[in-house]
C-alpha positions, 0 to 999 in steps of 0.5 A: 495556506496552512493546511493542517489547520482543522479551521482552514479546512473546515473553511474550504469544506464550507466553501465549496459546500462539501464535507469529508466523504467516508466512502472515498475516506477522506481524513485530513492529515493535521499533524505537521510532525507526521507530514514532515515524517512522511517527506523525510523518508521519501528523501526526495531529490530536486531531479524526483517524479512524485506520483501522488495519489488522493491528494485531498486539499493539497496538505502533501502535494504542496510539500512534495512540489517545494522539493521535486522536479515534478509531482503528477497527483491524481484525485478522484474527487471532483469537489476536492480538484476545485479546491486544489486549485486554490491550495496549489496554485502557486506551483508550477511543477504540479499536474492535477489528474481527475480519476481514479488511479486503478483506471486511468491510463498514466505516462509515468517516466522510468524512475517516479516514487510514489507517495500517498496518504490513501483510503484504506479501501483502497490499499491491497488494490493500489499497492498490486496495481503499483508492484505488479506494473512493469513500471514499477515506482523506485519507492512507494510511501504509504500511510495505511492501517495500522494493523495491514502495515505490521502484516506487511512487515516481516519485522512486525509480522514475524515476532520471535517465538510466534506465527506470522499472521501474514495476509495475500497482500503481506506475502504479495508486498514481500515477494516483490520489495522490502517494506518497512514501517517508517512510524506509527500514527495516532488517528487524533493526527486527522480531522475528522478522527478515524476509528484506527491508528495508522501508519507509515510504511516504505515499500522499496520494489526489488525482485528479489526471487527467481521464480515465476510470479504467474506460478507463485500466486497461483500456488498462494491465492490457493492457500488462501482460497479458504483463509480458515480453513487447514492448508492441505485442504485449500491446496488439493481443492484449488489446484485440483492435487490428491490429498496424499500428493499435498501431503507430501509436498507439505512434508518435503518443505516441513509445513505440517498440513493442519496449518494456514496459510496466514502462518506461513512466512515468505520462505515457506510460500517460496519453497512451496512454489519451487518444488511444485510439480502439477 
């Protein structure tokens, strides 16, 4: 069934007597170029677990089958697990899980990747849940917001010559992976048309600090406590330090306390961390 046709789709909605839902945001991806971009960078092997998340009608899910031992895809949607029962039928290699991913309780194996075309409501939640599980995936490939995707990115979020703009999420994605932006995408690529382009990014997990997360987000959820207000500020109120002190501790590690948190970089939220003393 050829999925990326707004006709067949719109052929299934009518079926099943439903239409796209924006509180679950459900755009259909149906552009084959950006789908055959999404499983190019994935590389998946005919030994890979897929965990997919929101499905949808199965546009991802059927291509993710052909090439993976396994592919566990977990829709929350109970119109559209009906109509996955039509689309991928044919597969055996596919378990279909009714729920919501941030709730239910998945036996996943040591080594799965991830791969999804997600709500964007649910993107900073999904990607915590998915870096701070003790069973992290191998690889997480997601179509996301344009604009929350070069945040993400160091090489997007740290332009030569400006300030980072970085976000709780982007500081939280860089301190457990790498990510990169494999491929923009124009919201004419879904039916119905989002509002914003997207994008697709590769987050690879690896723990690339030593230091505590449980101190790191403390000292960063603070900086971020007020994201428009100066720096010093969120820092003595959150974590209950004399403004003199964190003016010091600013200065040791040559943050000018006027700052925000968004134009602090990776390096400087480590730092931060590593030289804090309460």
């Amino acid at each position: 069934m050829e999925l990326t046709s707004p006709k067949i789709i719109k052929e299934l909605l009518a079926k099943y007597q439903t239409r796209p839902s924006k509180g679950l945001g459900q755009n259909f991806l149906i552009d084959k170029n950006i789908l055959e971009k999404i499983i190019d960078s994935a590389d998946i092997k005919p030994t890979d677990i897929v965990l997919e998340v929101g499905p949808g009608m199965g546009v991802l899910t059927q291509e993710l089958a052909k090439k993976a031992k396994r592919v566990i895809a977990v829709e929350k949607d109970e119109t559209m697990i009906e109509i996955l029962k039509e689309t991928i039928n044919n597969y055996k290699n596919l378990e279909v899980i009714q729920g919501d991913i941030l709730k239910t309780d998945l036996k996943l194996p040591k080594k799965y990747k991830v791969i999804a075309n997600i709500p964007y409501y649910i993107t900073a939640p999904l990607i915590r849940f998915l870096l701070e599980n003790k069973n992290q995936p191998e690889e997480i490939i997601l179509m996301l917001q344009k604009e929350v995707a070069q945040r993400i990115c160091p090489s997007t979020s740290l332009r030569a010559g400006s300030n980072p703009h970085m976000s709780l999420l982007a500081v939280s994605v860089q301190f457990y992976a790498q990510p990169k932006i494999v491929s923009y995408v124009s919201k004419g690529c879904f039916w119905p048309s989002p509002k914003i382009d997207s994008a697709i990014i590769k987050i690879t997990p690896t723990k690339k600090y030593d230091l505590a997360s449980e101190l790191f987000f403390k000292i960063v959820k603070a900086g971020f406590s007020h994201p428009r207000k100066q720096l010093a500020g969120n820092l003595s109120q959150a974590l209950d330090i004399k403004k003199e002190k964190t003016a010091e501790w600013l200065a040791q590690n040559k943050i000018n306390p006027t700052q925000r948190a968004e134009t602090l970089s990776i390096d400087s939220w480590i730092a931060l961390a590593k030289s804090f003393s309460a």
